[in-house]
Structures are given as structure tokens and as C-alpha cells.
RORO-361272 format. One record per residue (C-alpha): residue number from 1; x, y, z. Coordinates in nm, 4 decimals, always signed. Layout:
! RORO-361272
PT seq        u        v        w
PT NUM        X        Y        Z
...
END
This chain:
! RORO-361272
PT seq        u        v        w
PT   1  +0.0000  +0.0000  +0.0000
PT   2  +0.1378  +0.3191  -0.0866
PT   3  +0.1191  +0.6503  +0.1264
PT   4  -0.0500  +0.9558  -0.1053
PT   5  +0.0910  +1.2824  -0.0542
PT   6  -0.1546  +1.5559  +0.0481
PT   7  -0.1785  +1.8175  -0.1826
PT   8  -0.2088  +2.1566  -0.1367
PT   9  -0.3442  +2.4809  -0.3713
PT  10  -0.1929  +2.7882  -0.2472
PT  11  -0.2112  +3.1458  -0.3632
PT  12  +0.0867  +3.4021  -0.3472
PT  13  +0.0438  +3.7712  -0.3980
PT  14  +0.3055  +4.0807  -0.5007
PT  15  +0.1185  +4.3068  -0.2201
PT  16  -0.2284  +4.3433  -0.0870
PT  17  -0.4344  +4.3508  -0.4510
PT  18  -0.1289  +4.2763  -0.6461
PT  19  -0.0263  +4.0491  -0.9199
PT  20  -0.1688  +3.6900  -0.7876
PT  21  -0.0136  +3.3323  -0.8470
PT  22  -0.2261  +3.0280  -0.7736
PT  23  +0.0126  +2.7030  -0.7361
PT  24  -0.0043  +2.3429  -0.5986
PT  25  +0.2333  +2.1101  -0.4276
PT  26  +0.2516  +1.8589  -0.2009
PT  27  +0.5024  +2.0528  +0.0232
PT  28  +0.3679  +2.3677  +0.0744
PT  29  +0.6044  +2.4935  +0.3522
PT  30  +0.9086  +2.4063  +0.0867
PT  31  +0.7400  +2.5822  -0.2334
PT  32  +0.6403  +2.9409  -0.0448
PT  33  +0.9989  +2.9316  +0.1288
PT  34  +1.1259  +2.8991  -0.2453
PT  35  +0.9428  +3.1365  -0.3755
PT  36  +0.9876  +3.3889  -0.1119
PT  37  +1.3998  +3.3074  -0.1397
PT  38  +1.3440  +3.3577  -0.5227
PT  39  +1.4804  +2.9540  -0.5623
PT  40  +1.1987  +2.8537  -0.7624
PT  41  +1.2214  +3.0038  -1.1196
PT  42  +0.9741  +3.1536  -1.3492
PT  43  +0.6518  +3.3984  -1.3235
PT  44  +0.6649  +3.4420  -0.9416
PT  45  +1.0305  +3.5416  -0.9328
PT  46  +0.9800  +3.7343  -1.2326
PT  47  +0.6882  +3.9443  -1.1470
PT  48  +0.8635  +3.9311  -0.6899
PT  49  +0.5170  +3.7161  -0.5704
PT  50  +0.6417  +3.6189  -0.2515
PT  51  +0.3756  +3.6275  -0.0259
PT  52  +0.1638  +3.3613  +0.0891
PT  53  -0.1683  +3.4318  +0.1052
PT  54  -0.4324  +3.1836  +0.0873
PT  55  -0.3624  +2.8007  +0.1049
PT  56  -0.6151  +2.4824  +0.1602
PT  57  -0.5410  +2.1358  +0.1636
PT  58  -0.6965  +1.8974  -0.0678
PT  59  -0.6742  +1.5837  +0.0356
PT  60  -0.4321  +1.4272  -0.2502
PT  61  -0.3145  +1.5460  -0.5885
PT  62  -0.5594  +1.4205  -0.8143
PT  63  -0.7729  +1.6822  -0.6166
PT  64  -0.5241  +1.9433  -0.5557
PT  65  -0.4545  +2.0061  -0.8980
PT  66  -0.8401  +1.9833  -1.0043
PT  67  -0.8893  +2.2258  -0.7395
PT  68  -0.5670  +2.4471  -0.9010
PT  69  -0.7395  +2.3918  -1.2132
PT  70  -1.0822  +2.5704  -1.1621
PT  71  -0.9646  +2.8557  -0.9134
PT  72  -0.6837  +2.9695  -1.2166
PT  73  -0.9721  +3.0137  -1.4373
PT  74  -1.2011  +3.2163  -1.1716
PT  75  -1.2271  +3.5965  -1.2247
PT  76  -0.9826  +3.7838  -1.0503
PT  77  -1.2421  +3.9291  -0.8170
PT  78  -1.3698  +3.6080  -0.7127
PT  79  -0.9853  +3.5213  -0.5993
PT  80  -0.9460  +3.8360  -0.4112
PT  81  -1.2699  +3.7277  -0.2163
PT  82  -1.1509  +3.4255  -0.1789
PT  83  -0.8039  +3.5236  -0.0279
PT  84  -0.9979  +3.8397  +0.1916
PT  85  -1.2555  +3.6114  +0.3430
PT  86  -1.0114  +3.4571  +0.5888
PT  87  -0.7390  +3.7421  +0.5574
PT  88  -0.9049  +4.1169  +0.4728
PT  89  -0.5197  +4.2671  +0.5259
PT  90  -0.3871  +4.0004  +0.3132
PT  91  -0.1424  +3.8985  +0.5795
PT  92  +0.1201  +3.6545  +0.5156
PT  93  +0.0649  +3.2895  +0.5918
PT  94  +0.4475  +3.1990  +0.6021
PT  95  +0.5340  +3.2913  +0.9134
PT  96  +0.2193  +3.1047  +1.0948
PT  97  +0.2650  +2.8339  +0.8592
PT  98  +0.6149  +2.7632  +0.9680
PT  99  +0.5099  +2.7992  +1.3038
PT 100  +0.2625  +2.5097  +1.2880
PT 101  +0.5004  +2.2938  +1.0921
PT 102  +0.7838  +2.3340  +1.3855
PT 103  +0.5318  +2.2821  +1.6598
PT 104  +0.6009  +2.6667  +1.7523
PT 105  +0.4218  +2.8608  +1.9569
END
């Protein structure tokens, strides 16, 4: 039997209401800490989206990357609804995320 990796959709922003990147991994805590540290090439180095600001889990990556899938082709506003529902200052997840991960308090 093997073990399936949870999967994860995250979104990262520029700044509060800036240029948005929706992603999906099954290491979440890696992929934002390589995106913040600019590691992980392509749009979100480009364009500097480096912070986290919406994530959910999904259960495994079949569904993780469905669930990528249909929020990418939402309308921008329904994103930012999305992300402000849970987080009106847009505040970035990393540092809470990391927290939980380390068993910090």
C-alpha cells in the first residue's frame, strides 16, 4: 500500500491587490519558502510574488490540482474574495505556517 501525498493549492500575492499566483504542491512549507527566497524560477520570481496568502489542503493530488485547475480560471475578483474572506489585510501565511510545521508557539 502506498502513502499519497496531500496536496495543497496555495495562492501568493506581489502586495495586498497585487499580481496573484495560484500554485499546488505537495510541500507547501518548501514551495512558499522557495518562492519567497526567489529559488523557484519563473513567473513568481519574475513578477517578486512572494507572499503567501491563501492556502487549503486537498486531500491528494488528483484533487489538488483539479482544485488548481478551476480557481486559475475564476475571475480575478472572485480570488481576491476568496483570499480576503479569511485574511481582509492580506497577511502573510508563512510565518504562521512555519510555526505550525515546527510545533512553535
Amino acid at each position: 500500500m502506498t502513502s499519497e501525498k496531500i496536496g495543497y493549492i496555495y495562492i501568493m500575492a506581489s502586495e495586498v491587490a497585487g499580481t496573484l499566483y495560484v500554485g499546488v504542491t505537495s510541500d507547501l512549507l518548501t514551495r512558499v519558502f522557495q518562492h519567497k527566497n526567489k529559488t523557484y524560477a519563473g513567473f513568481t520570481k519574475d513578477h517578486d510574488v512572494d507572499r503567501l496568502v491563501y492556502y487549503e489542503a486537498c486531500g491528494d493530488m488528483e484533487h489538488a490540482i483539479i482544485r488548481e485547475k478551476v480557481i486559475k480560471k475564476w475571475r480575478r475578483k472572485w480570488k481576491i474574495a476568496l483570499i480576503e474572506k479569511d485574511s481582509p489585510k492580506w497577511a502573510d501565511l508563512f510565518p504562521s505556517l512555519m510555526k505550525a510545521e515546527h510545533g512553535i508557539q
